[in-house]
DOVEX-41972 format. One line per field, with one value per residue: residue in three letters; chain; y, z, x of N, C-alpha, C in turn. Coordinates in pm, whole numbers, m for minus. Atoms other than C-alpha are relative to their C-alpha. Layout:
# DOVEX-41972
code = [ALA; ...] .
unit = [A; ...] .
n_y = [Y; ...] .
n_z = [Z; ...] .
n_x = [X; ...] .
ca_y = [Y; ...] .
ca_z = [Z; ...] .
ca_x = [X; ...] .
c_y = [Y; ...] .
c_z = [Z; ...] .
c_x = [X; ...] .
***
This chain:
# DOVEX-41972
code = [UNK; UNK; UNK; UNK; UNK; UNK; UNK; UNK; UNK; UNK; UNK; UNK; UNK; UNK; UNK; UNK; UNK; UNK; UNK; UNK; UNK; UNK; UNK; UNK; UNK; UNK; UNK; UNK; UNK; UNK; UNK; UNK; UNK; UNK; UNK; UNK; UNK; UNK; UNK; UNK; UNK; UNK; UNK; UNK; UNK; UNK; UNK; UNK; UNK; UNK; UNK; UNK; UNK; UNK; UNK; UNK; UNK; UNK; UNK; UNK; UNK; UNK; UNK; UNK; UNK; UNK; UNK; UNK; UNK; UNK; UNK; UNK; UNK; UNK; UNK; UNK; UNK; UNK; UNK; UNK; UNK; UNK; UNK; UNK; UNK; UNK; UNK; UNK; UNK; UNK; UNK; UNK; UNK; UNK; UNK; UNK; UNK; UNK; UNK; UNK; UNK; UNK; UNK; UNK; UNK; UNK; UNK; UNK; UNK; UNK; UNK; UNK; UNK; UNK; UNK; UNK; UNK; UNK; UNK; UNK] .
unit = [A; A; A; A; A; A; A; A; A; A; A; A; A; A; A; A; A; A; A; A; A; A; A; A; A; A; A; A; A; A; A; A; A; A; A; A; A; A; A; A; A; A; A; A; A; A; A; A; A; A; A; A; A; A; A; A; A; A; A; A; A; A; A; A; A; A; A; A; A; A; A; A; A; A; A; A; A; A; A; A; A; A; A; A; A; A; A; A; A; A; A; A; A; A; A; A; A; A; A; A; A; A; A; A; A; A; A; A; A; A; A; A; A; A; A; A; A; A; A; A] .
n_y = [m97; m143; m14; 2; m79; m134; 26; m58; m152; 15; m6; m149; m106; 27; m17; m163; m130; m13; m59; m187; m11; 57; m130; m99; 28; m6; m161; m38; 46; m16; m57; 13; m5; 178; 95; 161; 128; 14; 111; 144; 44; m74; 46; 95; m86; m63; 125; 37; m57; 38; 157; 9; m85; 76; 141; m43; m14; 106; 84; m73; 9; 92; 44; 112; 25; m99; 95; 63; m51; m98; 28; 44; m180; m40; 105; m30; m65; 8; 84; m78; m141; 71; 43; m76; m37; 97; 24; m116; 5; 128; 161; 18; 84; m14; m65; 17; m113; 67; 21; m69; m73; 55; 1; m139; m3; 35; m53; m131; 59; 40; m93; m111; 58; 8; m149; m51; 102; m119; m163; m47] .
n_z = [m47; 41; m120; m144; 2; m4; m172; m93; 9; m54; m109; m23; m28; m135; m104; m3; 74; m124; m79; 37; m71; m109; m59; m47; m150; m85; m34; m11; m161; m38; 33; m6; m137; 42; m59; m15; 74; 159; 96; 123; 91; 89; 78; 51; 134; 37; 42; 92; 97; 38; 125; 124; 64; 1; 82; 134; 52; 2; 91; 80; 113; 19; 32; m10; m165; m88; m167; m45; 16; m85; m134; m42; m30; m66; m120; m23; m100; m201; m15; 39; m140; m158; m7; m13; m141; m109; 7; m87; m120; m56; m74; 108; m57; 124; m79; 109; 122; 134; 122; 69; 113; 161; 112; 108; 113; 116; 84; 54; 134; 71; 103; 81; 84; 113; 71; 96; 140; 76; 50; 126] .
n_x = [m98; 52; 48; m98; m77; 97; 71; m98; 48; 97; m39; m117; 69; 153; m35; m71; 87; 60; m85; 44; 139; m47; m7; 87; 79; m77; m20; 118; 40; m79; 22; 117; 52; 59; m32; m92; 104; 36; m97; 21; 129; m82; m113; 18; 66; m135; m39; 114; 1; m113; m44; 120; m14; m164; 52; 87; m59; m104; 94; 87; m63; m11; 161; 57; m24; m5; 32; m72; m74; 31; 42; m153; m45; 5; m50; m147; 1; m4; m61; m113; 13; m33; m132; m40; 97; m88; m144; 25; 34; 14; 117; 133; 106; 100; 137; 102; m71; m112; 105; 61; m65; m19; 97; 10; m95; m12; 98; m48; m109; 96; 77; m91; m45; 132; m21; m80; m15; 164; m7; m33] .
ca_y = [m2926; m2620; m2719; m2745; m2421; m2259; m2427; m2301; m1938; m1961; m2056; m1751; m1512; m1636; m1606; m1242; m1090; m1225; m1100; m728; m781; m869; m589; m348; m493; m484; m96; m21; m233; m69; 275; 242; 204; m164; m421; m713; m954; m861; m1083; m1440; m1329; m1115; m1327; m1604; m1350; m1213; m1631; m1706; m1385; m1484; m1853; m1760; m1481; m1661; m2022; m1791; m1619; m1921; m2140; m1893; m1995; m2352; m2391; m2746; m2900; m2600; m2830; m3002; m2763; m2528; m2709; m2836; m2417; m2397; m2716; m2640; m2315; m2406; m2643; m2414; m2165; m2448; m2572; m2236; m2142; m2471; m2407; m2005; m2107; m2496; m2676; m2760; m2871; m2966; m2771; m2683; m2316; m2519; m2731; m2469; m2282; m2594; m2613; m2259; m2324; m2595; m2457; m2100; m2285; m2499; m2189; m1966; m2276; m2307; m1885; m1901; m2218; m1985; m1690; m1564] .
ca_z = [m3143; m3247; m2950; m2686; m2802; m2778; m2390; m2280; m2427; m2292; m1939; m1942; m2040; m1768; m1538; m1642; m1677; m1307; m1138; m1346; m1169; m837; m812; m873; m626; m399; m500; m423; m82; m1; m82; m3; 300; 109; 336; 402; 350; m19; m70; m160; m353; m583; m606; m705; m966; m1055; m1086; m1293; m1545; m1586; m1725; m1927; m2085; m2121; m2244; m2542; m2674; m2673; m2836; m3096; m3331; m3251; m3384; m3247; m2905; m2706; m2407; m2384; m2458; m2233; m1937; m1960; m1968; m1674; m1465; m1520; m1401; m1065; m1077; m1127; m833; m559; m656; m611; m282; m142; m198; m32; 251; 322; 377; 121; 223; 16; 158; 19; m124; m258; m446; m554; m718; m917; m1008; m1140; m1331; m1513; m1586; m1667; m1892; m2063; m2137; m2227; m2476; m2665; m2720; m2830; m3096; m3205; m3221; m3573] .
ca_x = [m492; m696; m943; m716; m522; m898; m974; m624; m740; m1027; m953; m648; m912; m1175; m856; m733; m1103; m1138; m840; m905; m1296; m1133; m934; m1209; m1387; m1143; m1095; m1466; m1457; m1195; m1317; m1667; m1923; m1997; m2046; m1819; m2123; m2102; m1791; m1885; m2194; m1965; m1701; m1925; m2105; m1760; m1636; m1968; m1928; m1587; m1591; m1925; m1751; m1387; m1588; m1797; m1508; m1283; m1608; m1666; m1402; m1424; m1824; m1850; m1888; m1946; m2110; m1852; m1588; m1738; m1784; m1380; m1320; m1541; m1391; m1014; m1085; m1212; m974; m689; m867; m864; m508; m421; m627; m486; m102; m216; m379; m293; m612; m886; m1249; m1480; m1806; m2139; m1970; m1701; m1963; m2145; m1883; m1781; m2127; m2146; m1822; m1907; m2283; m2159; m1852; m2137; m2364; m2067; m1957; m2326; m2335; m2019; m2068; m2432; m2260; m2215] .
c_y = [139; m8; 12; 143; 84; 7; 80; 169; 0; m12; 143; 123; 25; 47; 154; 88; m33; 55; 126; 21; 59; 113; 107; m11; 28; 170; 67; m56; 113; 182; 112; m30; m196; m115; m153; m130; m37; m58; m131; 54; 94; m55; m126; 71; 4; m134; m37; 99; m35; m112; 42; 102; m46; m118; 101; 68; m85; m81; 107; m34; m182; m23; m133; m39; 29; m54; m59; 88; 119; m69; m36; 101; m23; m97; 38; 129; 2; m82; 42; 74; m121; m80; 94; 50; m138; m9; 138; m53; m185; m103; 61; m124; 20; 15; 54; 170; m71; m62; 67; 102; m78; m8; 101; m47; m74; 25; 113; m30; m50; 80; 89; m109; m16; 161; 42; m88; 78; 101; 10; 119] .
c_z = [13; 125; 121; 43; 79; 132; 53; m12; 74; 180; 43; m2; 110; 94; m7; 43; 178; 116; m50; 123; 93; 40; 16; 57; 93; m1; 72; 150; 76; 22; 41; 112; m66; 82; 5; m66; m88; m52; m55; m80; m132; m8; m93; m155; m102; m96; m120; m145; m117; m103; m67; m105; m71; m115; m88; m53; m43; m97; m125; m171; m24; m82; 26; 138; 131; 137; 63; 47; 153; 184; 38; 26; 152; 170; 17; 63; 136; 94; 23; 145; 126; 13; 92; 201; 68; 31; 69; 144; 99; 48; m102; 56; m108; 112; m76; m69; m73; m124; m49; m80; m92; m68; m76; m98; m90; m59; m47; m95; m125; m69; m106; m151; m103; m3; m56; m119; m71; m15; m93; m18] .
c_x = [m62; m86; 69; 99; m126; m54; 121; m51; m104; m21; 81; m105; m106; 133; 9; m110; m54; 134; m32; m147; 52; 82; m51; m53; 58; 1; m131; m13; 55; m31; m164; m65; m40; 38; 38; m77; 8; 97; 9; m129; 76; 98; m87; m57; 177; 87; m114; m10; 140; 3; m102; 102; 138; m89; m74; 52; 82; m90; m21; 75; 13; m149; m8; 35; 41; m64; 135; 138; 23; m14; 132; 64; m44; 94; 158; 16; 7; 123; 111; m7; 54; 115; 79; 20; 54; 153; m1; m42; 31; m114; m76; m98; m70; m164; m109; 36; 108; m85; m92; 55; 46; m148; 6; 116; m28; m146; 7; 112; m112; m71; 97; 73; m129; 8; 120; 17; m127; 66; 74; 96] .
***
């Protein structure tokens, strides 16, 4: 029970700390001479700081089976985004940015779940 309380935290904070990002980005596009280009490589940064930072606060109190733990943070995430992004826009493809943001999620969940089972 205590794991499952600590993946749902965990996920919520990966979502909150990427919508806060997301709008400063957005303020700075918006604001700024910064070109357009710079939006999937900053959202994927932005998606990748997120679940690491979400999965190693959430692992930090569990100390055990931060691989695992961490990689179910980073998958329900993405999992959560392209539910989302498919009920916004109506069509979901699976394309090689789609698979490369679940990869990041569940290898940025994974790392963020071992630094947070090591961290003292």
């Amino acid at each position: 029970m205590e794991t499952t309380k600590n993946i749902v935290k965990g996920v919520g904070i990966s979502l909150l700390l990427t919508v806060i990002l997301l709008i400063i980005f957005s303020l700075i596009l918006t604001y700024t001479n910064i070109s357009e280009n710079t939006i999937n490589p900053v959202i994927m940064i932005i998606t990748a700081l997120s679940i690491l930072i979400g999965s190693s606060l959430s692992n930090t109190k569990i100390k055990k089976n931060g691989l695992m733990n961490g990689g179910i943070i980073g998958g329900i995430y993405i999992l959560l985004l392209y539910i989302v992004s498919s009920l916004l826009n109506w069509k979901f493809s699976l394309n090689i940015q789609s698979i490369l943001m679940i990869v990041i999620g569940m290898v940025f969940g994974i790392l963020g779940g071992i630094i947070g089972v090591n961290k003292k």
